[in-house]
Structure formats: structure tokens, C-alpha cells
Backbone as CSV, one residue per row, in Angstrom:
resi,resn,N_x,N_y,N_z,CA_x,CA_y,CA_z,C_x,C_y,C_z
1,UNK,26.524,90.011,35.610,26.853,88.996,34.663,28.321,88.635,34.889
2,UNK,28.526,87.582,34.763,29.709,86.878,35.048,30.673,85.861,34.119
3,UNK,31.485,86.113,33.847,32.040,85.190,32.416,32.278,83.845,32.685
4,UNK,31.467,83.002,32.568,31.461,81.391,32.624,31.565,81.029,31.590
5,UNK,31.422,79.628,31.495,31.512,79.082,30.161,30.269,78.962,29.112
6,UNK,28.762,79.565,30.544,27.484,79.644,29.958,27.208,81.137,28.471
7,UNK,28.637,81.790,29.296,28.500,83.286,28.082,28.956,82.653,26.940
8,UNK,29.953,81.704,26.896,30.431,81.506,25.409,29.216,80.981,24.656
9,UNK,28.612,79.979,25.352,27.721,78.974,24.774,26.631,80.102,24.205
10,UNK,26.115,81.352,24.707,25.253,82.255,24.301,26.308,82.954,23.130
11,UNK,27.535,83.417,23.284,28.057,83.901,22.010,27.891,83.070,21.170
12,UNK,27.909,81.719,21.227,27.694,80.890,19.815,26.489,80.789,19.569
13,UNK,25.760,80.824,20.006,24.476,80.934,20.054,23.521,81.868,18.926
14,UNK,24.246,83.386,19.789,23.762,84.541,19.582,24.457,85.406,18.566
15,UNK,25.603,85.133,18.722,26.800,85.840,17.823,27.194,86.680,19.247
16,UNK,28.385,87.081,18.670,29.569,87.357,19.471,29.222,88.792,20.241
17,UNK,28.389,89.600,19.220,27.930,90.991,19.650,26.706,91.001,20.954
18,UNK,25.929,89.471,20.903,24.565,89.594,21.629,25.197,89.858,23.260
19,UNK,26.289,90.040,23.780,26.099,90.786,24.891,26.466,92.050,25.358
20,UNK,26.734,92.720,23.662,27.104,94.387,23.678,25.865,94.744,23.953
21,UNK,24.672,94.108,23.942,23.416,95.102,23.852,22.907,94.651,25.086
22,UNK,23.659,94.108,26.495,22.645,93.988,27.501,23.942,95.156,28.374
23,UNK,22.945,95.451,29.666,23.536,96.874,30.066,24.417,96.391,31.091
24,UNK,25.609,97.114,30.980,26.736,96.696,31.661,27.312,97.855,32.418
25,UNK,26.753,98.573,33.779,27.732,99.859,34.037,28.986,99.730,34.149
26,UNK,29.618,99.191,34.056,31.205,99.167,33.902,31.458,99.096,32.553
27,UNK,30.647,98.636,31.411,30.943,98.482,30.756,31.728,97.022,29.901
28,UNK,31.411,95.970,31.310,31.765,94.766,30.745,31.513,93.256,31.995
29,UNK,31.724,92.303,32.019,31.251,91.408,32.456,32.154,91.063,33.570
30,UNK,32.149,90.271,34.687,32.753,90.032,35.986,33.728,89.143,35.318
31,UNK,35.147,88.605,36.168,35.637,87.875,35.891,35.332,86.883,37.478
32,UNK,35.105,85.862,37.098,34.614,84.472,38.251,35.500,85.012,39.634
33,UNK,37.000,85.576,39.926,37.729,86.211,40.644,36.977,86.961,41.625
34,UNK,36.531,88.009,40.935,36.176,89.053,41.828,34.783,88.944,41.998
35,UNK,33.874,87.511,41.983,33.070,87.361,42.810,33.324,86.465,44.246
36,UNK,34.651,85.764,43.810,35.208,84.684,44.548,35.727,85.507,45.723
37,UNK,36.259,87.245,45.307,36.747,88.017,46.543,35.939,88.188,47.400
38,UNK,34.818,88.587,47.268,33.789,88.693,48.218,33.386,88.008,49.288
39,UNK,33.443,86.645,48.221,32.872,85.241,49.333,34.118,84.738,50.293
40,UNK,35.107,85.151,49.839,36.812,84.840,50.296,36.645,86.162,51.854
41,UNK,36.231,87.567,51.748,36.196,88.588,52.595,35.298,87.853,53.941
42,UNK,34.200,88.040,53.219,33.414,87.822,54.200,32.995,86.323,55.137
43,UNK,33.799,86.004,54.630,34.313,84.490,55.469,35.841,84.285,56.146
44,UNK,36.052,86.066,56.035,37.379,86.450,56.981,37.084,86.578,58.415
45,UNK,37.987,86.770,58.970,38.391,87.348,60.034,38.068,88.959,59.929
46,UNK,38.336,89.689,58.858,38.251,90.446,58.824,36.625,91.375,58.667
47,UNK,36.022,90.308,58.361,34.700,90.645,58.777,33.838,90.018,59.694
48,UNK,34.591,89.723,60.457,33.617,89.074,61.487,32.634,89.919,62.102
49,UNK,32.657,91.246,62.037,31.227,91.927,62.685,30.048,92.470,61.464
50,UNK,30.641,91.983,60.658,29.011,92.491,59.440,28.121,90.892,59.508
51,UNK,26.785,91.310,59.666,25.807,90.417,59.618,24.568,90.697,59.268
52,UNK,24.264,89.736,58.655,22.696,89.942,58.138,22.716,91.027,57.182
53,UNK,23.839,91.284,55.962,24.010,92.342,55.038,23.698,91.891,53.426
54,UNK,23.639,92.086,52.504,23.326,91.855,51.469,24.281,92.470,50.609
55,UNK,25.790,91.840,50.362,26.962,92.769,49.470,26.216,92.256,47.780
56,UNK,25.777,93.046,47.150,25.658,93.349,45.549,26.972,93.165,44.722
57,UNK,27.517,92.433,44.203,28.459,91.954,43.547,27.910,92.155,42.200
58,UNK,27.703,93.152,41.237,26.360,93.385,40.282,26.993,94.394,39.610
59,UNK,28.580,95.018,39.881,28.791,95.705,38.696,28.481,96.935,38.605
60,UNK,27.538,97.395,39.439,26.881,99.092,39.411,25.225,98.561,38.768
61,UNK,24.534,97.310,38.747,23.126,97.852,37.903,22.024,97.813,39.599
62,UNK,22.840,97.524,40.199,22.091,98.123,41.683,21.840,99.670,41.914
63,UNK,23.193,100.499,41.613,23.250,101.326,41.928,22.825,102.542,40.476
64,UNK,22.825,102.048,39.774,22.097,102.486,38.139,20.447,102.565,38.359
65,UNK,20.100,101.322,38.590,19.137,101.277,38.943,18.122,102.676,39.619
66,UNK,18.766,102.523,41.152,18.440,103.439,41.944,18.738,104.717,41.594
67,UNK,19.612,104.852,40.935,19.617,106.562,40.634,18.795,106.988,39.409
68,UNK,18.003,106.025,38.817,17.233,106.494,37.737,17.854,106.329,36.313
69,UNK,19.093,105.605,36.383,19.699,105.410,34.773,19.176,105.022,34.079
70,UNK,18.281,103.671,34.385,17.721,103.033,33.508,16.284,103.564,33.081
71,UNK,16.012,104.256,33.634,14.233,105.206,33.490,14.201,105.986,32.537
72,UNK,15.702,106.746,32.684,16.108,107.973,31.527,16.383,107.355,30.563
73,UNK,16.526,106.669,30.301,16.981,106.150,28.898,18.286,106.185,28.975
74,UNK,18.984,106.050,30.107,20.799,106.005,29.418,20.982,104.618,29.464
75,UNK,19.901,104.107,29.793,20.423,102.320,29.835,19.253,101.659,29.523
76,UNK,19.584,100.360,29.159,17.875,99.677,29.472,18.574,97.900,29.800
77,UNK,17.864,97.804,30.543,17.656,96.056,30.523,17.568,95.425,29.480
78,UNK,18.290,94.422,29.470,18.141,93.160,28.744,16.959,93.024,28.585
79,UNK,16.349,92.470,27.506,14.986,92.182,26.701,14.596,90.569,27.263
């Protein structure tokens, strides 16, 4: 999740709390920046030998995911 101007429109929406209850492993939402780093990297020089990769820009619910967080109950998906 990423803070656009689409989250405010859901805080007014929803009230201000409706995105304490969707699961966040960090504990909070991207800032537009540090998805922009990614796309800024890998259109470096500095990566010119990664290809055909799939970078997850997702905060940890990739990696939550896979380790079973969300199964156990320490997390759950958005409804």
C-alpha cells in the first residue's frame, strides 16, 4: 500500500482508523519515494545485469506471507 491521494479519499470515506485494520508488516504505508527508488535502480547502470526478476516493493506481506504469518493468526488480510 502506498500513500496517494486514493488513501485520503478512503480515510474520508472510511474514517481515519479504516487503514489501522489492514495488515501492514512494517507497520505502515509506502511513501510514493521509495517505490520511485526501485524503478530509479533498476533502470541504472548499476543494474544492468539483473533480468527477468520480479523486485516486491510490498513492505514485507511477500515475505509474511511465506513464512506463515498470516495462517497463524499474527496477521490477516484485508477483508
Amino acid at each position: 500500500m502506498t500513500e496517494t491521494p486514493i488513501l485520503d479519499q478512503l480515510r474520508r470515506a472510511y474514517g481515519p482508523e479504516f487503514l489501522d485494520d489492514i495488515f501492514k508488516p512494517l507497520g505502515r504505508v509506502a511513501d510514493p519515494a521509495e517505490q520511485a527508488a526501485v524503478l530509479l535502480f533498476l533502470n541504472s547502470r548499476a543494474a544492468s545485469y539483473i533480468s527477468g526478476q520480479v523486485v516486491w516493493v510490498d513492505g514485507g506481506n511477500l515475505g509474511a506471507a511465506i513464512a506463515g504469518e498470516l495462517e497463524k493468526g499474527r496477521a490477516s488480510w484485508p477483508a
